[in-house]
Residue frames as qw, qx, qy, qz and C-alpha x, y, z in Angstrom:
[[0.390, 0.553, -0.513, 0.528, -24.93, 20.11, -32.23],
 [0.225, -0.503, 0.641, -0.534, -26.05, 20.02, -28.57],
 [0.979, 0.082, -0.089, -0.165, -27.31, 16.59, -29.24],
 [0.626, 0.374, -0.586, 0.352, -23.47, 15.56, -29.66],
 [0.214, 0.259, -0.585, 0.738, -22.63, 17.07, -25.59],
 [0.279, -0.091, 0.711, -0.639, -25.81, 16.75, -24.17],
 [0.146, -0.232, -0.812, -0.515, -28.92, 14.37, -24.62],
 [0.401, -0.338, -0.274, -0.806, -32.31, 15.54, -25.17],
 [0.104, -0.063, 0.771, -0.625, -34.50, 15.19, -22.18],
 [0.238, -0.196, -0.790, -0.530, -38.15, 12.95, -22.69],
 [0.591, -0.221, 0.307, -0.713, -40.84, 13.50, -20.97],
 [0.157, -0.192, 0.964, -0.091, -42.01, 10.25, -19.12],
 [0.368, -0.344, -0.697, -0.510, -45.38, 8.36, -20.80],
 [0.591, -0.694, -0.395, -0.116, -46.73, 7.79, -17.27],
 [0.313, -0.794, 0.146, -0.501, -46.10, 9.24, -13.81],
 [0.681, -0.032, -0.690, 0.243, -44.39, 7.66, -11.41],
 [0.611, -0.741, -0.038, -0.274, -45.24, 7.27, -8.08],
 [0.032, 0.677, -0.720, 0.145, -42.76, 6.46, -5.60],
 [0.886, -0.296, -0.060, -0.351, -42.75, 2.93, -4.16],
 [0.818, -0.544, 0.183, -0.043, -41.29, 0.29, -2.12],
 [0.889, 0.099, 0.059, 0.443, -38.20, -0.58, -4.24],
 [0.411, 0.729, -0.106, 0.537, -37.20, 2.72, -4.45],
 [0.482, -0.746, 0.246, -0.387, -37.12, 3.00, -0.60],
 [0.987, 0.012, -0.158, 0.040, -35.54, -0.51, -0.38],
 [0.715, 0.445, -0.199, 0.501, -31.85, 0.16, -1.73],
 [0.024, 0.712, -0.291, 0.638, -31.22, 2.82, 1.11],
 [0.771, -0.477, 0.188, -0.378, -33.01, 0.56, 3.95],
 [0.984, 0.092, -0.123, 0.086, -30.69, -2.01, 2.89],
 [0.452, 0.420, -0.334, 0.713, -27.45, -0.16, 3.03],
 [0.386, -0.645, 0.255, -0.609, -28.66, 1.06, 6.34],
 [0.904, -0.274, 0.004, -0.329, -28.68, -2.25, 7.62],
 [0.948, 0.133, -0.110, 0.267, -26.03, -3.52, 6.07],
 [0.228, 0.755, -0.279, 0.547, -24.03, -0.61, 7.40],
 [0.516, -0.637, 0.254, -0.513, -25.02, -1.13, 10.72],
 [0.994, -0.091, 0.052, 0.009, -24.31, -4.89, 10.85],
 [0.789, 0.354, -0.150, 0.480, -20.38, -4.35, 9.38],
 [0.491, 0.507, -0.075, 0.704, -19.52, -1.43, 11.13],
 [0.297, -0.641, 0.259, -0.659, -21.36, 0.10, 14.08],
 [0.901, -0.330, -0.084, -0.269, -21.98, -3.44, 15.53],
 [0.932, 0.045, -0.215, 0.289, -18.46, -4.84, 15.61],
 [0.021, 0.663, -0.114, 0.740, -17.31, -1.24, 16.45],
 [0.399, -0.551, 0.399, -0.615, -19.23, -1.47, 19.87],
 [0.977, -0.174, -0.099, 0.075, -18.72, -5.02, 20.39],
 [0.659, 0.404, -0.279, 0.569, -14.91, -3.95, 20.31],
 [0.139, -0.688, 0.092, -0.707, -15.84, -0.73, 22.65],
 [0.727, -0.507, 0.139, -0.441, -17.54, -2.46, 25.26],
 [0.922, -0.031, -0.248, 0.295, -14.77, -5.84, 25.50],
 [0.528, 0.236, -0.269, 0.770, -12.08, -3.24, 25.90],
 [0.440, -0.518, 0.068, -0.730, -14.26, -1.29, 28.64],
 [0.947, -0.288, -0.104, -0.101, -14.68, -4.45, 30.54],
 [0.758, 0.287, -0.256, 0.527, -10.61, -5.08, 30.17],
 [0.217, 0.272, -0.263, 0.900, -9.94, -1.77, 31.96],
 [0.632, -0.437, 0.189, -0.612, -12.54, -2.17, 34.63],
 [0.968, -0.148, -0.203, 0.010, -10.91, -5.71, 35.34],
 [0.520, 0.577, -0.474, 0.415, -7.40, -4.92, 35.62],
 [0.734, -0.677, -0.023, 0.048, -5.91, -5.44, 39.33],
 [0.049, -0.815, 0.577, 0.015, -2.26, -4.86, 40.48],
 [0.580, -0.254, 0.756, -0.166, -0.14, -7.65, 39.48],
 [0.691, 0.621, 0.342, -0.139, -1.44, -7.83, 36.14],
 [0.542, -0.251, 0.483, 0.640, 0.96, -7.86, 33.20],
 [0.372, 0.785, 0.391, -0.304, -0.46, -5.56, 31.00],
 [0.449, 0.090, 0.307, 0.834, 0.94, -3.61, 27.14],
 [0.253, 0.631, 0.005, -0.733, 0.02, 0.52, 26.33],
 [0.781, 0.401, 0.462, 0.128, -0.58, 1.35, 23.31],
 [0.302, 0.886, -0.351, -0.033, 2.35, 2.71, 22.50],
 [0.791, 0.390, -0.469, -0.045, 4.09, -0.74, 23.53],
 [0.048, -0.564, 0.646, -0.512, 5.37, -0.61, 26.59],
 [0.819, -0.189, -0.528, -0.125, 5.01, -3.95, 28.44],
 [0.098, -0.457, 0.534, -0.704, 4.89, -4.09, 32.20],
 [0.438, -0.359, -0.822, 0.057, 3.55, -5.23, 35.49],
 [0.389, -0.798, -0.306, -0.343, 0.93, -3.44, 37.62],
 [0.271, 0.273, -0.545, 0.745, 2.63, -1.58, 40.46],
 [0.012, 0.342, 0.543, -0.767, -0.41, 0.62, 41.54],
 [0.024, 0.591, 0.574, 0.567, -3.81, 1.78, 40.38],
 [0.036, 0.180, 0.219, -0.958, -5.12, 5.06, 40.97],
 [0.466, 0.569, 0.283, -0.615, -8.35, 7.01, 39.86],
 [0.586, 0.750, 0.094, -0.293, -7.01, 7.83, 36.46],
 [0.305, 0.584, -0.752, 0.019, -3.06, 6.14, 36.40],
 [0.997, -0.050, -0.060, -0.007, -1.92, 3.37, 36.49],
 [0.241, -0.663, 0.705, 0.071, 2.07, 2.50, 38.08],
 [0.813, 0.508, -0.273, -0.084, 3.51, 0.56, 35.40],
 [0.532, -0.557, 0.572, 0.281, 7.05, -1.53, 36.56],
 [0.700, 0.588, -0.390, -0.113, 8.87, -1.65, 32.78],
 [0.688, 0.392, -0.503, 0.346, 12.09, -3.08, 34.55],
 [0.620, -0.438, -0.498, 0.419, 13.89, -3.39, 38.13],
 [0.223, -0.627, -0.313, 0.678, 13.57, 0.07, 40.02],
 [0.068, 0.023, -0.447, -0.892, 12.03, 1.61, 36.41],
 [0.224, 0.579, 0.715, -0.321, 8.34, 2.39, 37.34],
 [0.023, -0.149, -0.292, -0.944, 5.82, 4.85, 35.07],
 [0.270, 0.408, 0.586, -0.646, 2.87, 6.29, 35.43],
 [0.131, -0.065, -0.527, -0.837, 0.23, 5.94, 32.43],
 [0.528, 0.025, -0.053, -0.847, -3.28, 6.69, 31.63],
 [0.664, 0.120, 0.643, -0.361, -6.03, 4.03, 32.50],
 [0.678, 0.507, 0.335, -0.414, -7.18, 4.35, 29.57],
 [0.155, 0.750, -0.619, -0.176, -3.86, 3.77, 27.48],
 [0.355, -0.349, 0.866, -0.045, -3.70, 0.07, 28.32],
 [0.404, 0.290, -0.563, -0.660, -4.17, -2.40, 25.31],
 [0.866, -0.108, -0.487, -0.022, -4.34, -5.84, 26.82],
 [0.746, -0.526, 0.332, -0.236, -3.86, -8.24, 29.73],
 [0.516, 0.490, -0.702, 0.035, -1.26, -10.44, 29.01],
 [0.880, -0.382, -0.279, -0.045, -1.26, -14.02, 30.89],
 [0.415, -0.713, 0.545, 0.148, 1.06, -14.16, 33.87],
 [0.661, -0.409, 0.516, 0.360, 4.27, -15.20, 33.68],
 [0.693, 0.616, 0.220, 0.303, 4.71, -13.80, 29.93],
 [0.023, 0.884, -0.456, 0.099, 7.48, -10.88, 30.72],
 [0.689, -0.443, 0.573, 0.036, 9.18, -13.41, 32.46],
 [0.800, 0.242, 0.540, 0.094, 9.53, -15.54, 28.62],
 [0.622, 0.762, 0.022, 0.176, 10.45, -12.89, 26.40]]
């Protein structure tokens, strides 16, 4: 009967030792983790670090919450956004998604 729900456990003929294939499958998936995911990860990190250490006033720039503007002023940690004529904001350096090429507000 406990044949039916569970099956009988054999003892193995020989010992087994570990070896290299069993270490393999994990070294691989380490690798292959690292190559899909942490690498394109900080390739992404470090472009968009560069972006926001480039920025200058005058720049046409979108948050990421969408707002689309032109540099007013840069500070330490804000940035003076102009959304429209006498409509200025203040947002977070670190909020800004992209650089947009001049003269795109102007087009939409």
């Amino acid at each position: 009967m406990m044949d039916f729900l569970i099956s009988p456990a054999y003892a193995a003929a020989e010992s087994s030792t570990p070896g290299i294939m069993d270490f393999a499958f994990p070294i691989v998936l380490l690798v292959l983790f690292y190559f899909m995911l942490i690498r394109p990860q900080s390739k992404r990190a470090k472009a968009h670090r560069s972006m926001q250490g480039s920025i200058a006033k005058g720049d046409e720039i979108v948050t990421d919450g969408g707002l689309m503007g032109k540099i007013t002023a840069i500070g330490d940690n804000a940035i003076t956004v102009e959304l429209a004529d006498n409509l200025e904001v203040k947002v977070r350096r670190e909020s800004i998604n992209s650089v947009l090429p001049k003269g795109t507000l102007k087009k939409l």
